[in-house]
C-alpha positions, 0 to 999 in steps of 0.5 A: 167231909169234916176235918176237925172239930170246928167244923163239926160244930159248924156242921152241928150247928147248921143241923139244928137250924135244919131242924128247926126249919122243919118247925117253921115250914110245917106250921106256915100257915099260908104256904100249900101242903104241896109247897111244904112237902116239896121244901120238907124234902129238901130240908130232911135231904140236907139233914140226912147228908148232915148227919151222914158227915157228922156219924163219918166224922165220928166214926174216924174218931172212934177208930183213931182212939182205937188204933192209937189203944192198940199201939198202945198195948203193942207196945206194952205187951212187947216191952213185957216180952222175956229178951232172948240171950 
């Protein structure tokens, strides 16, 4: 699970060498079309475990900044509100 936004660069950054190992596995010419599916499978496990974390990590995010909005406005719309007395 990502904490913070070093590792989500890191976690980017492993993504796009996934991604590029699909390229090099797929053109390998001397490996079986066996042996490609086999490690294309694994290879698109990991990214799709990657991108699950990144869209979590994201989503967090998204939902702090929304929390921290609606505080925001709570607190405006209270201050705002006619004092009783």
């Amino acid at each position: 699970m990502i904490q913070n936004l070093n590792e989500l660069e890191v976690c980017k950054h492993r993504l796009t060498k996934l991604q590029n190992r699909i390229e090099q596995i797929v053109i390998h010419q001397k490996k079986s079309r066996r042996a490609k599916e086999m490690e294309l499978a694994g290879v698109r496990g990991m990214i799709e475990q990657l991108q699950k974390e990144i869209q979590s990590y994201e989503l967090a995010q998204i939902q702090q900044s929304i929390h921290a909005l609606k505080d925001e406005l709570w607190e405006i719309d209270s201050a705002n509100l006619p004092k009783a007395g």
